[in-house]
N, C-alpha and C positions, 0 to 999 in steps of 0.2 A: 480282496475281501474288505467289505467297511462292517462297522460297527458301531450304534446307538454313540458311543463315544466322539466321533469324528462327523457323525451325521450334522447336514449342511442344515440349521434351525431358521427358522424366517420365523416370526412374531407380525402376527396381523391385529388389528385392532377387535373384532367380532369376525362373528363366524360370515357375516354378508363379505366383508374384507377378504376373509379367507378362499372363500371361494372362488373370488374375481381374480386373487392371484393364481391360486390354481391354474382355472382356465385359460390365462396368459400363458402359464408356461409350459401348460400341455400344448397349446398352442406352435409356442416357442420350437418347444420339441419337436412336435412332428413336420414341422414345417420345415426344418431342416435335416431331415435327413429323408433319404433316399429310400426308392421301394415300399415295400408292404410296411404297417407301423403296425402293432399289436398292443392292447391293453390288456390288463386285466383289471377289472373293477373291482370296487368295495361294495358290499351293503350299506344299510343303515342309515341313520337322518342324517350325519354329517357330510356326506359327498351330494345329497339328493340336491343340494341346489346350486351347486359345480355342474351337475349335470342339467338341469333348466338351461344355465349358463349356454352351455355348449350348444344349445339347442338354439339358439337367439342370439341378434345381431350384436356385435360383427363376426361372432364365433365361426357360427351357421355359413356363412359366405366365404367364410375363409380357411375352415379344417380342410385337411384331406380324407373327405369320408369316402373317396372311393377307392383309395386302397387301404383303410383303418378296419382293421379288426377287433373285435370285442368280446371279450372273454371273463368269466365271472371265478376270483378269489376260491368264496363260498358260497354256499346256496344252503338254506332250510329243506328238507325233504318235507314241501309241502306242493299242491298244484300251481302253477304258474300262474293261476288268476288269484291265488290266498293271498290275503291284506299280509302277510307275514315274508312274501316270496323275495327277495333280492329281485327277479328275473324283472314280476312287475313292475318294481319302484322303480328299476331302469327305465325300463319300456314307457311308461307315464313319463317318465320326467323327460327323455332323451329320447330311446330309439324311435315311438310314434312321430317323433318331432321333427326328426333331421332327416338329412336324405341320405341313409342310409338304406345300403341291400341287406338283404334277410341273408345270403349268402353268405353275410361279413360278420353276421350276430352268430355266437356259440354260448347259446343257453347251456345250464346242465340240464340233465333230463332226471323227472323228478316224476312221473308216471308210466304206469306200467311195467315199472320195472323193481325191484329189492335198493334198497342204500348200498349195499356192494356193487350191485349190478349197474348201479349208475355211476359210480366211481369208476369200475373197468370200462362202461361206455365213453365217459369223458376223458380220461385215460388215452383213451385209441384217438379222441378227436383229438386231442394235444399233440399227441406225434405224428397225426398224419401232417399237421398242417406244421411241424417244425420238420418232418421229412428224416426223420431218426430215430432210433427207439434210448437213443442215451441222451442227455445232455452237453454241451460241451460249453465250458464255463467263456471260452471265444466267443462264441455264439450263440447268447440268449434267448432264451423263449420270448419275451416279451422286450418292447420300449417301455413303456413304465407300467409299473404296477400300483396300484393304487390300495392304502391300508389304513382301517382304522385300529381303534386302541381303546380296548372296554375299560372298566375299573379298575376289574383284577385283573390285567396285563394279557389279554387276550387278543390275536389278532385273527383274520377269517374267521375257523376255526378251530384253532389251535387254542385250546383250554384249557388251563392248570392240569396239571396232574391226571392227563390222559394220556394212552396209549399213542395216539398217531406222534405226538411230539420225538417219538426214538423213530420214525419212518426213514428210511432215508433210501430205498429202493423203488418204492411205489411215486407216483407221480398225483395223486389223487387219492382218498382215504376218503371211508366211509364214517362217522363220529358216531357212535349211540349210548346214552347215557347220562352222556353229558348235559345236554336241555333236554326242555320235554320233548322236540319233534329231533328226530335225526337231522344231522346234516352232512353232507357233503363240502369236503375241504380241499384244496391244494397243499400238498406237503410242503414243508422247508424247501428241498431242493428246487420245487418247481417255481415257488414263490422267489427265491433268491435267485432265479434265472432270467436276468429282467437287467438292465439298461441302467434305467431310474426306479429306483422304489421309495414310495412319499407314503407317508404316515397321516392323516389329516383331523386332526384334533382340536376340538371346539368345545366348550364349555367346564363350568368348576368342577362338575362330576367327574372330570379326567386327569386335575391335577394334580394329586397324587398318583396314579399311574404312570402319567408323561414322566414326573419328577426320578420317579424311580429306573423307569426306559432311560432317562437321563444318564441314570448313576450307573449304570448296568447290573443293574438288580437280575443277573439271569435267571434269577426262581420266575422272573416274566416269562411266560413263551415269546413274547415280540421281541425279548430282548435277546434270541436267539437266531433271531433270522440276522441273516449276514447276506446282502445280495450283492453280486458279481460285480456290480458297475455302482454308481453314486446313489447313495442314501437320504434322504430329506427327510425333515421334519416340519411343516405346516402347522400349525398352532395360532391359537386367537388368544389374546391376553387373560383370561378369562380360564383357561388351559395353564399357559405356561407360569403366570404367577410372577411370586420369586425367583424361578427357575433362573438359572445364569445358564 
C-alpha cells in the first residue's frame, strides 16, 4: 500500500507541460505490458487535454487501442450528451478521435435507470470484465487510474463528509446530496485496485489542497485512497507552489 507521503511528484512547468508528460507515460505504460490494459478516467478540465493528446500524433499511431479499455472514475447523473457529463468530454476530446471499439468503452449509464440502479449496473460491468466478484489486491482492476483533486480535497466523488467515504463492500456508490445533480462514484476499494494511480493537478486554485494531499491531511478524502501498486502525483508549478 502507498500513501500521499511516498507518492512519486513530477513538477511540470503549466498545465500544456503537464499533459504531454502524462500522455508519454500512459504511453510508456501500456506499451509495456502485456495483454488487455484498463483505465479508468478522470473528469473535468484538467485531464481534457491529456486526452486531445492521446487522440494525435504520435499518440494516436502508437497506443495500444485495441486491446485498451476505458472506464470512467465518476460520472454526474446527467444524459451523456449534458455539457456537464464526464462520458461526453471523453468522447469529444478522445474516443470520437481515436480508433477505438465501442466494445472497449464502458460508459456508466446515466438513463433510464435510478442513481442506485446505475451503480448496481456498473457494479456487474466491473466484475464481469475483471472475471470475480472480489477483488484481489494481486490483481488489479485497472493499469492506471487516473484522478483529480478539487479544492476541498475531493477526488471522483468522494466528497467531504459523505457517506460513501466508509464504503468498503460495494464496488460503486450512488452520491445524492452532495451537488446539485447526483453522481455516481467508484468506491475506495475499486479506485485503489489499479497498477498506477496519478492524481493530475493544475492551476492556483489547487494549491492548497495538493499542499495538504502533501501533508496527509486525511480530513481529505484523496488523501485516503491508498492504491495497491505506485502512486503519482502530476502537478504544474502553478499547483505545487512552495510545496517541497
Amino acid at each position: 500500500m502507498t500513501n500521499p507521503s511516498v507518492a512519486r511528484l513530477e513538477i511540470l512547468s503549466d498545465a500544456e507541460s503537464l499533459a504531454r508528460r502524462v500522455a508519454d507515460w500512459m504511453l510508456e505504460v501500456a506499451t509495456t505490458k502485456d495483454g488487455t490494459f484498463s483505465v479508468s478516467l478522470s473528469g473535468g478540465s484538467t485531464p481534457r487535454r491529456l486526452y486531445q493528446l492521446l487522440a494525435g500524433s504520435p499518440y494516436r499511431n502508437n497506443f495500444p487501442w485495441s486491446r485498451t479499455h476505458w472506464f470512467w472514475g465518476d460520472e454526474r447523473f446527467v444524459s451523456h450528451d449534458d455539457r456537464l457529463s464526464n462520458y461526453r468530454m471523453v468522447r469529444e476530446a478522445l474516443l470520437s478521435r481515436a480508433p477505438i471499439s465501442a466494445t472497449n468503452i464502458h460508459p456508466i449509464p446515466t438513463e433510464g435507470v435510478t442513481p442506485d440502479e446505475a451503480a448496481s449496473a456498473y457494479e456487474r460491468e466491473l466484475k464481469s470484465f475483471y472475471g470475480a466478484e472480489r477483488l484481489d489486491p494481486a490483481r488489479p482492476l485497472f493499469d492506471v487510474t487516473l484522478l483529480g483533486l478539487g479544492p476541498d480535497g475531493h477526488t471522483a466523488s468522494l466528497f467531504p463528509n459523505t457517506a460513501v467515504l466508509a464504503e468498503r463492500d460495494r464496488w460503486v456508490a450512488a452520491v445524492v446530496g452532495a451537488k446539485s445533480e447526483a453522481r455516481i462514484t467508484l468506491t475506495y476499494p475499486t479506485l485503489e485496485s489499479s497498477r498506477n494511480a496519478a492524481f493530475l493537478v493544475a492551476g492556483e486554485e489547487k494549491r492548497a489542497a495538493l499542499a495538504r494531499l502533501r501533508g496527509r491531511d486525511d480530513s481529505l478524502p484523496a488523501v485516503r485512497l491508498h492504491p495497491t501498486g505506485a502512486l503519482w502525483i502530476f502537478g504544474d508549478a502553478a499547483a505545487v507552489g512552495a510545496v517541497s
